[in-house]
Structures are given as structure tokens and as C-alpha cells.
N, C-alpha and C positions, 0 to 999 in steps of 0.2 A: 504494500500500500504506500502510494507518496504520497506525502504531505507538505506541501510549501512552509518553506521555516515563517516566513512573513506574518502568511494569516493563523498559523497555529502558533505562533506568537502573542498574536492579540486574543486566540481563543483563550487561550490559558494563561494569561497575565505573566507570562516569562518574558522577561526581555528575549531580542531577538539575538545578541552579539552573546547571551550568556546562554540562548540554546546553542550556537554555533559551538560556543569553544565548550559547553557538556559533550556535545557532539563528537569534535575531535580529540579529546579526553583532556584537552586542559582546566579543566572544572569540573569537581564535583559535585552533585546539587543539593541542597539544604533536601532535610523532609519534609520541607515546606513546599518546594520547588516540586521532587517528586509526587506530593499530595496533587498539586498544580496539574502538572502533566501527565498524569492517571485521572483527573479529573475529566480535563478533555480529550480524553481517547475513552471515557465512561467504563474505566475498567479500577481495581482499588489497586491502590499502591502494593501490596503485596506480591501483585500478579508482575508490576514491572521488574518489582524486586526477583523473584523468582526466576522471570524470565533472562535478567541481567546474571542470576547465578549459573542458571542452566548453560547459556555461552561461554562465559569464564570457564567453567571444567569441562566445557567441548575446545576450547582454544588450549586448556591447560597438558589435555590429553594428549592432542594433539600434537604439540609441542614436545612430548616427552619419546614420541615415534620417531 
């Protein structure tokens, strides 16, 4: 699914330069920021949380091949 950083920007009250650099991992985001951005994609933070582990030890696996 793409999402234009711009308008989901303004859906979820994130700045747009500190989605960017969440994006390219120079920021990490408050739990406020991810409450934010679980808000509008209407899923609970938990779920991104989960989903950001599940990569991690697919890249970590990964990695170790």
C-alpha cells in the first residue's frame, strides 16, 4: 500500500520531515508519535509494534546466513 508522506502527514498530526527521517531510521518515535501513526492507518499500536519486531528477526536471521 503507498501512502504519500504529505497527506498522511496531516492525517496523523506527524510532522512530515520527522516521518521522513522515522523512515530512514534516523529517528525514533515517541509513543506518542506511534499512538499517532497506528491511529491513522486505524490499527492499535501494538500491531505496528509487532509488526516492526517480526522484521527485525526476519533481517536478524537473515543476517546471521
Amino acid at each position: 500500500m503507498g501512502i504519500e508522506q504529505r497527506p498522511f502527514s496531516r492525517m496523523s498530526g506527524v510532522g512530515n520531515s520527522h516521518l521522513r527521517r522515522i523512515e530512514a531510521g534516523e529517528a525514533s518515535p515517541s509513543l506518542t508519535t506511534i499512538a499517532k501513526i497506528a491511529s491513522a492507518f486505524a490499527v492499535e499500536p501494538a500491531d505496528l509494534l509487532d509488526e516492526t519486531y517480526r522484521l527485525m528477526e526476519q533481517e536478524r536471521r537473515s543476517s546471521r546466513a
